[in-house]
C-alpha positions as CSV (number, residue, x, y, z in Angstrom):
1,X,0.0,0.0,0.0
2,X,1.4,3.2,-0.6
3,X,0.4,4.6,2.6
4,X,2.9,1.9,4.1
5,X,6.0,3.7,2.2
6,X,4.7,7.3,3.1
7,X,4.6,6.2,6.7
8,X,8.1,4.8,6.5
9,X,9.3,8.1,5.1
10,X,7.8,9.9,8.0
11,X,9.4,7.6,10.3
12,X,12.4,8.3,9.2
13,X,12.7,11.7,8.5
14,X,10.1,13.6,10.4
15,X,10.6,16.1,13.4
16,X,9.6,15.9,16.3
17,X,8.1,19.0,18.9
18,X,10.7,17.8,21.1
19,X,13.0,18.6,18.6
20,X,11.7,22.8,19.0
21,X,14.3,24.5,21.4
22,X,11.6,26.4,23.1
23,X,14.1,27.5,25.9
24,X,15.9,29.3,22.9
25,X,12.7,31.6,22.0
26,X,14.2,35.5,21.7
27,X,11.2,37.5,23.2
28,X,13.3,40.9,22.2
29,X,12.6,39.3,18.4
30,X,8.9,38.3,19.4
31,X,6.2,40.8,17.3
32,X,2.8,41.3,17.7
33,X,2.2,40.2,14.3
34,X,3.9,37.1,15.0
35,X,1.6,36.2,17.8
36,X,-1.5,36.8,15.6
37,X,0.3,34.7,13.1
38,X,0.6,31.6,15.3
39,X,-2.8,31.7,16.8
40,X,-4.2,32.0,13.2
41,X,-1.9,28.7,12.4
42,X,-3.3,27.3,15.8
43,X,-6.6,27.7,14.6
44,X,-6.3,26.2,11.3
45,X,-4.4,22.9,12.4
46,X,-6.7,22.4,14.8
47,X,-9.3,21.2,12.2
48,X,-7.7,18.0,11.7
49,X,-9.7,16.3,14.0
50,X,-12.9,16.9,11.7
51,X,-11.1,17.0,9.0
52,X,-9.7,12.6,9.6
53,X,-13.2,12.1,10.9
54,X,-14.4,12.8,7.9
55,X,-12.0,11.2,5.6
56,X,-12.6,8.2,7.5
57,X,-16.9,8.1,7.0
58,X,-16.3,9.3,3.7
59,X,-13.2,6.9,2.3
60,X,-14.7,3.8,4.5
61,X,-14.3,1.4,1.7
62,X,-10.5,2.4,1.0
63,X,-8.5,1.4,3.8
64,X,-5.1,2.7,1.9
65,X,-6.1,6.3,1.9
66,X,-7.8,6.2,5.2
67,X,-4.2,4.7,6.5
68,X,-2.7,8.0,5.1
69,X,-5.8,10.0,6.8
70,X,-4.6,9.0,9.8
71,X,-0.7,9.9,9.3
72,X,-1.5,13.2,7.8
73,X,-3.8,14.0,10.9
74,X,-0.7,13.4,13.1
75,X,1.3,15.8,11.3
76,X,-1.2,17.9,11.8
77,X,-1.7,17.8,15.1
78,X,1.7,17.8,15.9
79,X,1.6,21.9,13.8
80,X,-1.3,22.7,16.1
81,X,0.7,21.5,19.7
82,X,3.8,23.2,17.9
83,X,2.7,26.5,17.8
84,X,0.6,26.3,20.8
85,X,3.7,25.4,22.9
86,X,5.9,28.5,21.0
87,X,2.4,30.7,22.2
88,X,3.0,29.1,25.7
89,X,6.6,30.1,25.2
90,X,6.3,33.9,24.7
91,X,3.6,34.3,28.0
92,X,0.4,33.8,25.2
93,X,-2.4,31.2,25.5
94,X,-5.3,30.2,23.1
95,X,-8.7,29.9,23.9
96,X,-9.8,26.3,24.4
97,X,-13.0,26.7,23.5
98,X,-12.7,28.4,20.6
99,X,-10.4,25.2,19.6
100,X,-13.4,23.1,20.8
101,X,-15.4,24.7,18.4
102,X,-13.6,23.3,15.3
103,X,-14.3,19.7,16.4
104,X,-17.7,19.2,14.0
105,X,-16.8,17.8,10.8
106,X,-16.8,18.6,7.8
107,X,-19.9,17.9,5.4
108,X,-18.4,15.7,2.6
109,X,-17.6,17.3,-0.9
110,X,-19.7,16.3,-4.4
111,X,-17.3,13.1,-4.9
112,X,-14.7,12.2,-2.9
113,X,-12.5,12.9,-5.6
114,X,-13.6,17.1,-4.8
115,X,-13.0,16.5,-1.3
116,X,-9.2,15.3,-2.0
117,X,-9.2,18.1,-4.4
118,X,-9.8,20.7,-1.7
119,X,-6.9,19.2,0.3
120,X,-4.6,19.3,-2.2
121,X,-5.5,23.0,-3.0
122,X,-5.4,23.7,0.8
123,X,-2.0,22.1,1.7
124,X,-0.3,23.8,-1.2
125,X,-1.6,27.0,-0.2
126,X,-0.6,26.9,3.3
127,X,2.6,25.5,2.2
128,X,3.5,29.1,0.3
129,X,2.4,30.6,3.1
130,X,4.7,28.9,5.7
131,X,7.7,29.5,3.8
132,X,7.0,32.9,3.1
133,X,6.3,34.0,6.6
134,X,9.0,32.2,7.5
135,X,11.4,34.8,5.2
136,X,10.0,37.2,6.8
137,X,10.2,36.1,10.7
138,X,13.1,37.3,12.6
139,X,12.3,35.4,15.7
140,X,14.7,32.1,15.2
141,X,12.6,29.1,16.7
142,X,9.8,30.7,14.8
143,X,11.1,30.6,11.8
144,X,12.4,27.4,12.4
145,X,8.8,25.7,13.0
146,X,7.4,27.4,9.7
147,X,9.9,26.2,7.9
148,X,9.2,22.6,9.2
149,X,5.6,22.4,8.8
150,X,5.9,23.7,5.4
151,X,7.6,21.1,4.3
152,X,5.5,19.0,5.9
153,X,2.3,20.6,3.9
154,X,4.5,19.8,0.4
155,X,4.7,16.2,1.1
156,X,1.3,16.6,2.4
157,X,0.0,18.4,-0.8
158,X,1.8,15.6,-2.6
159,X,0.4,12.3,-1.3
160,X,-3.1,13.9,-2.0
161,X,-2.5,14.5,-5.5
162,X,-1.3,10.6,-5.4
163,X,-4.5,9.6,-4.4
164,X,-6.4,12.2,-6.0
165,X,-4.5,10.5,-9.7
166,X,-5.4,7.0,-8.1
167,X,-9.1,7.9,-7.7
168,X,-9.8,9.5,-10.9
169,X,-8.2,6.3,-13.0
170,X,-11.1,4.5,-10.9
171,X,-13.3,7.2,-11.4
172,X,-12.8,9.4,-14.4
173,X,-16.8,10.4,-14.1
174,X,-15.9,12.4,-11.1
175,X,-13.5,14.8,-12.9
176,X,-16.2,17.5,-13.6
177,X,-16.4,17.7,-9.5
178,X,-12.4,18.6,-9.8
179,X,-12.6,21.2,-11.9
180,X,-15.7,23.0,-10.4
181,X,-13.6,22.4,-7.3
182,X,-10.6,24.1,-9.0
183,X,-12.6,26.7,-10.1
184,X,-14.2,28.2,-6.9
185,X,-11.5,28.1,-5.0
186,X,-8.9,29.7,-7.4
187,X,-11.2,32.1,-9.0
188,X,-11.5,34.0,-5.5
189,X,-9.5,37.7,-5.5
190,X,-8.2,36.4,-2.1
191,X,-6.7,33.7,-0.2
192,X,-9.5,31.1,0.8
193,X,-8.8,27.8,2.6
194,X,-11.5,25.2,3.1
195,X,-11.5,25.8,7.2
196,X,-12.4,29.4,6.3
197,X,-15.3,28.1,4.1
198,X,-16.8,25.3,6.2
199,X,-16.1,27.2,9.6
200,X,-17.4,30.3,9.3
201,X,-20.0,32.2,11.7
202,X,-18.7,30.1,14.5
203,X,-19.8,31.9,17.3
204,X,-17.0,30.7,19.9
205,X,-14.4,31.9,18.2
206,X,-15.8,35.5,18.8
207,X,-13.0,37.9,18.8
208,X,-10.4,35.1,18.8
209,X,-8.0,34.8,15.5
210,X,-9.0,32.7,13.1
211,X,-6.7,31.2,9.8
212,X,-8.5,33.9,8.0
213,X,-6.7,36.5,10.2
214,X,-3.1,35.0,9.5
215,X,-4.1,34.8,5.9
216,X,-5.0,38.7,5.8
217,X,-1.9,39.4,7.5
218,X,0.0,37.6,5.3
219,X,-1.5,39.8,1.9
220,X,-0.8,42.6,3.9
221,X,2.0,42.9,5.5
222,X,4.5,39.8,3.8
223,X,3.4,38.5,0.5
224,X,5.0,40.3,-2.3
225,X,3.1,42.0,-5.4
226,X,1.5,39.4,-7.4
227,X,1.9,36.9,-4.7
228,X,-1.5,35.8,-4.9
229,X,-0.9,35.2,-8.8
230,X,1.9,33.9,-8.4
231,X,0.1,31.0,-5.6
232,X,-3.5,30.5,-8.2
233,X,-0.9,30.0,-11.1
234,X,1.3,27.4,-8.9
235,X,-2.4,25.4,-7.8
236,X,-3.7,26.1,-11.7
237,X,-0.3,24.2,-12.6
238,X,-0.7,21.5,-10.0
239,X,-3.9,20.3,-11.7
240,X,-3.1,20.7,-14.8
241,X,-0.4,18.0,-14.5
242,X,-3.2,16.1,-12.1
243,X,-6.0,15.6,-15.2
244,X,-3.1,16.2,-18.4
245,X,-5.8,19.5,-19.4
246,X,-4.3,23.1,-20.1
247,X,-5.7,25.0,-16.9
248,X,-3.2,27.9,-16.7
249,X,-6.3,30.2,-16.2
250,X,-9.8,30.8,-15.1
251,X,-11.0,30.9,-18.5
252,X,-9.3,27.5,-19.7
253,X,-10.7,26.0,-15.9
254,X,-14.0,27.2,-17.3
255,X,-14.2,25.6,-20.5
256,X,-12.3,22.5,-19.6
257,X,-15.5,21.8,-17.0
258,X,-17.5,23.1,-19.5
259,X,-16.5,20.4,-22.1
260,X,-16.0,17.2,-19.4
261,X,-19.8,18.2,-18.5
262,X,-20.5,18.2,-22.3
């Protein structure tokens, strides 16, 4: 199964929170921003839970990719105790219930073929993310953890365009659900990430940060001009190699759907 080799790989090269010198945090380095930053990332990783409950209802009759589920989710809650304990670090906490509130899972996509879409377009997002902000981060063990957890959300983004491949050779009628997928989510003017979509309006998150707060801070204050092209194009690209169709833009998005629906 190929879940078997990605979990060998992660044995063997993943890092550990241990490994995160947290005695070595410079508070003189510590911003503001930076805080907001890591309770925005807090906030995002800590939809895994829903999100491997529902891979797992959803993908209950393939046990390889629900395998891989259950890796990815500890990867991803290992992000979310990683930047809580830097938070603990620098003397700030996040609000447990506004973390309890991202427990519900998510409804399933069309196909399950959409829902590993969204993942894909989701992990290579927060990838560019991660490794921008962590350019831009003076604060060492900071930086540090973004650059880890980005790499994670490459391999991440990687093993989901795997098994998005594997499902459409089994499934090639649920293609059009891929592209409308594409579509939505790379046709926005801004950043948009499927916890943002599904988790919106929760009301105990209140005035707590959310990942759409990192993501606004990251347009504003980091990403360089024609960064948000530059991230569409990359996902645009991505696919394109996924279903061997010419999507380099909106428009060729639109009338590849528009001829797989034919």
């Amino acid at each position: 199964m190929h879940s078997y080799d990605v979990f060998r790989h992660y044995e063997r090269l993943h890092w550990r929170l241990a490994d995160l010198d947290l005695g070595a945090v410079d508070l003189d380095l510590v911003e503001p921003e930076y805080v907001t930053l890591a309770k925005s990332a807090t906030m995002g990783e800590s939809n895994v839970i829903a999100a491997v409950h529902g891979f797992l209802n959803e993908f209950v009759d393939d046990y390889d990719f629900s395998t891989f589920a259950v890796v990815w989710g500890f990867q991803e809650v290992q992000h979310h105790y990683a930047f809580r304990a830097w938070l603990d670090a620098v003397g700030e906490a996040v609000d447990a219930e506004a973390v309890d509130s991202m427990r519900e899972p998510y409804a399933p996509g069309t196909t399950p073929s959409a829902t590993l879409a969204t993942n894909i377009i989701s992990e290579l997002t927060v990838n560019h993310i991660y490794r921008a902000v962590a350019a831009w981060v003076r604060e060492p063990v900071l930086k540090g953890l973004l650059l880890s957890a980005s790499r994670d959300e490459a391999g991440h983004a990687r093993e989901f365009i795997h098994y998005t491949t594997e499902r459409l050779k089994k499934k090639p009628e649920e293609l059009p659900s891929v592209l409308e997928t594409l579509y939505v989510y790379s046709s926005e003017a801004k950043i948009k990430h499927p916890v943002s979509t599904f988790k919106a309006g929760i009301s105990e998150l209140g005035e707590h940060e959310t990942i759409d707060t990192g993501f606004d801070l990251f347009l504003e204050q980091v990403a360089a001009e024609g960064e948000l092209d530059v991230l569409h194009d990359k996902i645009r690209r991505t696919f394109g190699n996924l279903t061997g169709l010419d999507l380099s833009s909106n428009a060729r998005v639109r009338r590849a759907l528009a001829d797989v629906i034919a």
